[in-house]
C-alpha positions in Angstrom: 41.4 18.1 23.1 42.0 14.2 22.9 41.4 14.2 26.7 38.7 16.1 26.7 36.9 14.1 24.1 37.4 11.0 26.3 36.4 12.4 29.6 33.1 14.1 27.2 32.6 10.3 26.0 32.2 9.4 29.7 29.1 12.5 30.4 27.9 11.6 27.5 27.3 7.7 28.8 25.9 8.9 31.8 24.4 10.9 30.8 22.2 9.2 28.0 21.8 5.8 30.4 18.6 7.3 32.6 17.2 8.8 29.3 17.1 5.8 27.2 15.8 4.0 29.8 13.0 6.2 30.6 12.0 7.0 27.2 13.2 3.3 25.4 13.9 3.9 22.1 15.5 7.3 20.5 17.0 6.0 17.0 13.8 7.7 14.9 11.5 10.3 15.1 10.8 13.5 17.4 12.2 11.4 20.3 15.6 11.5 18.1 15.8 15.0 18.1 15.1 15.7 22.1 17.6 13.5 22.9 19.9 15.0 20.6 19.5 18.4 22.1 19.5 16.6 25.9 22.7 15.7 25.0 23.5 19.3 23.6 22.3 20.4 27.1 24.0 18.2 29.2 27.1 19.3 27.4 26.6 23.1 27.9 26.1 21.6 31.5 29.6 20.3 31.7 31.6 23.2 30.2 29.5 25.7 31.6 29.5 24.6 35.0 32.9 23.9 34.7 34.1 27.6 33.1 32.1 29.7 35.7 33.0 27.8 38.8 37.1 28.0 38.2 37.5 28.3 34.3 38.9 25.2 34.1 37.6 21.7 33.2 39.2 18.5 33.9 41.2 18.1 31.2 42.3 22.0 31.5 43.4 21.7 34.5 45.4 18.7 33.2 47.0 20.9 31.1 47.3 24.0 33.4 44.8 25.8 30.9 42.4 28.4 32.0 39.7 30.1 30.0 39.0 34.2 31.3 38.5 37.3 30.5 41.4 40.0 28.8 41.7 41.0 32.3 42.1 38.1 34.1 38.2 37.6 35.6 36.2 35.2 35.1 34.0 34.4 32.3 30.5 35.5 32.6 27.3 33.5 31.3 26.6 34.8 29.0 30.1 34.3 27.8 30.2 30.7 28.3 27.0 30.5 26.3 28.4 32.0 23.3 31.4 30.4 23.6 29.6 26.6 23.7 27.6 28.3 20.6 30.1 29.2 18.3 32.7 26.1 19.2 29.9 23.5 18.7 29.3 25.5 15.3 32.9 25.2 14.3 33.4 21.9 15.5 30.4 21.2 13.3 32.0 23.3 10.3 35.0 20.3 9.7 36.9 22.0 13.5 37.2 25.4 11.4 36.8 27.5 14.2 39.8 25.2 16.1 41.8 25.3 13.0 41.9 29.4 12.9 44.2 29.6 15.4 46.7 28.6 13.4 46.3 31.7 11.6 44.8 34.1 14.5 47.6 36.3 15.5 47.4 35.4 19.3 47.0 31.8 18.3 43.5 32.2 19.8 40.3 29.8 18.5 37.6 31.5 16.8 34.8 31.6 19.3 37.3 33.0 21.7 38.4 36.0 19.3 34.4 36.4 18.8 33.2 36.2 22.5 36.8 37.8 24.4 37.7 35.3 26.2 41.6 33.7 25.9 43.0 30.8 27.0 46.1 31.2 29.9 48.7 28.8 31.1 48.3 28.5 35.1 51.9 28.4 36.5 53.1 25.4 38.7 52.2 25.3 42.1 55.4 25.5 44.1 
């Protein structure tokens, strides 16, 4: 999760650079809030692009992680939608729904227990 919060950091920079300089200041007001849920957007950008296209992001595949279905497929939409939901809501809850798994039978996160979606290791490649 460290390296996915750095690489994040990074989208997040490029992210905000042609907003802020197209709209000036976004410290106060309504402007605040769109560019809060810009970022929010280009962030569900990023995982979802990311999930549906191989179900791995950067730092998954890093770590040989892959994010499907119980049977194996890939994730669907709607899925990944839900998914980005309910983990930005735990995330926002103090990490609660990343700190279930250390009580979830399967060791699985909350939103993934919620949506059904699990998390696989990807074997080596030989």
């Amino acid at each position: 999760m460290v390296y996915e919060l750095l690489l994040v950091t990074a989208v997040i920079f490029v992210a905000a650079l042609p907003f802020l300089y197209l709209v000036g200041n976004a410290q106060t007001g309504w402007l605040h809030h769109v560019f809060q849920l810009y970022l929010v957007g280009v962030l569900f950008a990023y995982f979802s692009a990311f999930w549906l296209r191989s179900g791995q992001t950067l730092a998954m595949k890093t770590w040989r992680i892959r994010l499907v279905n119980p049977d194996g497929q890939p994730v669907t939409l709607k899925q990944a939608a839900l998914r980005f939901a309910l983990a930005l809501l735990g995330l926002l809850l103090a990490g609660a729904g990343f700190w279930w798994a250390l009580f979830d039978r399967d060791r699985q996160f909350f939103h993934d227990r919620i949506v059904g979606t699990r998390l696989v290791r990807v074997p080596r490649k030989t």
